[in-house]
C-alpha positions as MATLAB code, in Angstrom:
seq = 'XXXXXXXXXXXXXXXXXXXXXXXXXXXXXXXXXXXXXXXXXXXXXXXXXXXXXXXXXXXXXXXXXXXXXXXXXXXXXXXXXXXXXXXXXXXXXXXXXXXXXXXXXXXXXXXXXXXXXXXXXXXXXXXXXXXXXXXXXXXXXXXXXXXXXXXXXXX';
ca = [
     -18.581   35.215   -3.742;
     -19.473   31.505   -4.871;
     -21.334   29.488   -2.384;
     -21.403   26.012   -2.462;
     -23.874   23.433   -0.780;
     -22.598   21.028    1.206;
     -23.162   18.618   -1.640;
     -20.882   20.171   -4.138;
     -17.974   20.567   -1.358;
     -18.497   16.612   -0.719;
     -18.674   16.038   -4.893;
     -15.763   18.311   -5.238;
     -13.480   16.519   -1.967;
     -14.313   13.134   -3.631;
     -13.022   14.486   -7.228;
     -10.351   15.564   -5.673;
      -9.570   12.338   -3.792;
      -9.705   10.143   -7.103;
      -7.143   12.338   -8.773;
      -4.721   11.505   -5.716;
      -5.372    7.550   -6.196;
      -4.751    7.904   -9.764;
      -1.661    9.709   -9.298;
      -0.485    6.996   -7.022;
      -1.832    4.591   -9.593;
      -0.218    5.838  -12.531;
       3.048    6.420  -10.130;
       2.744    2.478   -9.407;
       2.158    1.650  -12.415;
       5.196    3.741  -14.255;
       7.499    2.380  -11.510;
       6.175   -1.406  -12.326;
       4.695   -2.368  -15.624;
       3.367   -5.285  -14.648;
       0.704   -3.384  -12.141;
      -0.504   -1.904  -15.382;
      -2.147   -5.151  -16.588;
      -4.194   -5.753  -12.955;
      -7.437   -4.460  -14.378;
      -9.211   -4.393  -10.842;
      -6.091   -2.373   -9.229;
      -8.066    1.134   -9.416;
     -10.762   -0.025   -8.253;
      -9.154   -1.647   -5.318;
      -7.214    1.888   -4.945;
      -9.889    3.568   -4.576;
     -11.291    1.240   -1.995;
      -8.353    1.069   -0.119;
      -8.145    4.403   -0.174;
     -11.500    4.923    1.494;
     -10.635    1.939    3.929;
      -7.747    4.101    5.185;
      -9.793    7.453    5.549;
     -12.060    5.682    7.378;
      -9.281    4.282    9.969;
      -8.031    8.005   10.423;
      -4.818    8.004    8.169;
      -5.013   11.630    6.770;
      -1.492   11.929    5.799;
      -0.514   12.054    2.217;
       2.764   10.349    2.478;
       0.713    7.092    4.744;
      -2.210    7.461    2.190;
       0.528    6.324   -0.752;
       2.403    3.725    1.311;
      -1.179    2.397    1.896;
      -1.966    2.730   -1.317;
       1.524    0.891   -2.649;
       1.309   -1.869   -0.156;
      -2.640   -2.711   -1.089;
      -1.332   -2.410   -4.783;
       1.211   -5.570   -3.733;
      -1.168   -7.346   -0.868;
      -4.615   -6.648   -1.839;
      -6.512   -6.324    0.762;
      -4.189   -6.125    3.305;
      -6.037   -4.303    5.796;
      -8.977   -6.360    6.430;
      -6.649   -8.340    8.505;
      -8.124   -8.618   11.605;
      -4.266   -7.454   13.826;
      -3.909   -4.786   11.031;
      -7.363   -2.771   11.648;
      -6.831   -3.802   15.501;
      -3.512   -2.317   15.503;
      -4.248    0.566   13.744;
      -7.636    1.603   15.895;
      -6.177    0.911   18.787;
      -6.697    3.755   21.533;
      -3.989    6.104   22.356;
      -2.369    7.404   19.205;
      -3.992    8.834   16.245;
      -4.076    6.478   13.049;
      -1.377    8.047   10.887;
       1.331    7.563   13.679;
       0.130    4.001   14.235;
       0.498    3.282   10.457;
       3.619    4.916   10.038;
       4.885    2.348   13.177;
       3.391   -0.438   10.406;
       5.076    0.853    7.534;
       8.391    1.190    9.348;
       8.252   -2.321   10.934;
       7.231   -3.847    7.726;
       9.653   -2.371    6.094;
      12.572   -3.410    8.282;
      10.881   -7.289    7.929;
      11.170   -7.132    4.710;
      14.689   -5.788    4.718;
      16.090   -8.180    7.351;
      14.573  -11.935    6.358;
      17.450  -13.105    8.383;
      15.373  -12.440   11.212;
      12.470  -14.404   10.496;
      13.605  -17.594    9.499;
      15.613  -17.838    6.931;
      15.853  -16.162    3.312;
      13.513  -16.843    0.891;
      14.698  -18.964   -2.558;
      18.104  -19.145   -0.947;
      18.653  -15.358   -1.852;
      21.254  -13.400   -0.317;
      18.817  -10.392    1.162;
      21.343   -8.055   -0.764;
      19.279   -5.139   -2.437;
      21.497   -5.500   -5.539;
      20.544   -6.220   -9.067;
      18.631   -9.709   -9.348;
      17.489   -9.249  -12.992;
      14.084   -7.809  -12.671;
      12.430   -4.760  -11.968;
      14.650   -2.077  -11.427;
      12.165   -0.516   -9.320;
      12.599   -0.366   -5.501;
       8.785   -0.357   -4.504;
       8.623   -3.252   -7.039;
      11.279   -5.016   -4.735;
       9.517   -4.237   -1.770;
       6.031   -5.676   -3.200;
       7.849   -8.650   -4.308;
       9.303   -9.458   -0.795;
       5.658   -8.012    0.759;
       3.887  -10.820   -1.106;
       6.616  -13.469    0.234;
       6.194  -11.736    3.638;
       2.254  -12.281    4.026;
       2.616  -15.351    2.164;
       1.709  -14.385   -1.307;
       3.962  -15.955   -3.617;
       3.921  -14.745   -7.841;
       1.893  -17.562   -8.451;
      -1.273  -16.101   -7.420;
      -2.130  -13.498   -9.227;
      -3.767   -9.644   -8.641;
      -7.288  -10.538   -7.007;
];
């Protein structure tokens, strides 16, 4: 039988680790083109992708909505309420994120409630002439939710 050190195992759970962020990545990027062209995003994958192991998020499915939101907020999580939130005491990480996701998610969906709408748009899902992609949607409203407009850039 093979034996491994405890090096290899750690070499061989990082390998396997940067194949999942470049599935996500290459996932992003098929879903929206113009992620393609943000030559830092694997690298800020990859860090983000750490950042979250470190908080406890273990889940696949919370990794890649981590993963999809930092591809659309960079560095979203190094906001001081978003790493209190999700290390606060009493329920593991994962659950606490997916509470994020889900509340994020319903922000973004209902701008009626915070405000107003955005560029006088109707907050209909419909066609608007861009991306057909949803997630590309959803990062386009997530930048206008944290207060990232298209102007800025990736970095």
């Amino acid at each position: 039988m093979l034996e491994l050190t405890t090096e290899q195992v750690a070499a061989l759970t990082e390998i396997d680790a940067k194949r999942f962020v470049e599935g996500v990545r290459a996932d992003l990027c098929r879903d929206d083109p113009k992620l393609a062209g943000d030559v830092r995003l694997s690298s800020r994958l990859w860090q983000a992708f750490k950042a979250a192991r470190a908080l406890g998020i273990e889940l696949d499915e919370n990794l890649v909505g981590f993963l999809r939101i930092e591809a659309y907020a960079p560095g979203f999580y190094e906001q001081p309420a978003i790493g209190a939130w999700l290390t606060r005491s009493g329920r593991p990480a994962d659950e606490r994120f997916h509470d994020y996701l889900r509340v994020v998610r319903w922000k973004i969906e209902h701008p009626e409630f915070q405000g107003g709408l955005n560029n006088g748009g109707s907050g209909s899902s419909g066609d608007r002439g861009g991306s057909s992609s949803p997630w590309a949607d959803l990062g386009a409203r997530w930048r206008r939710f944290v207060g990232r407009g298209s102007g800025r850039g990736n970095g």
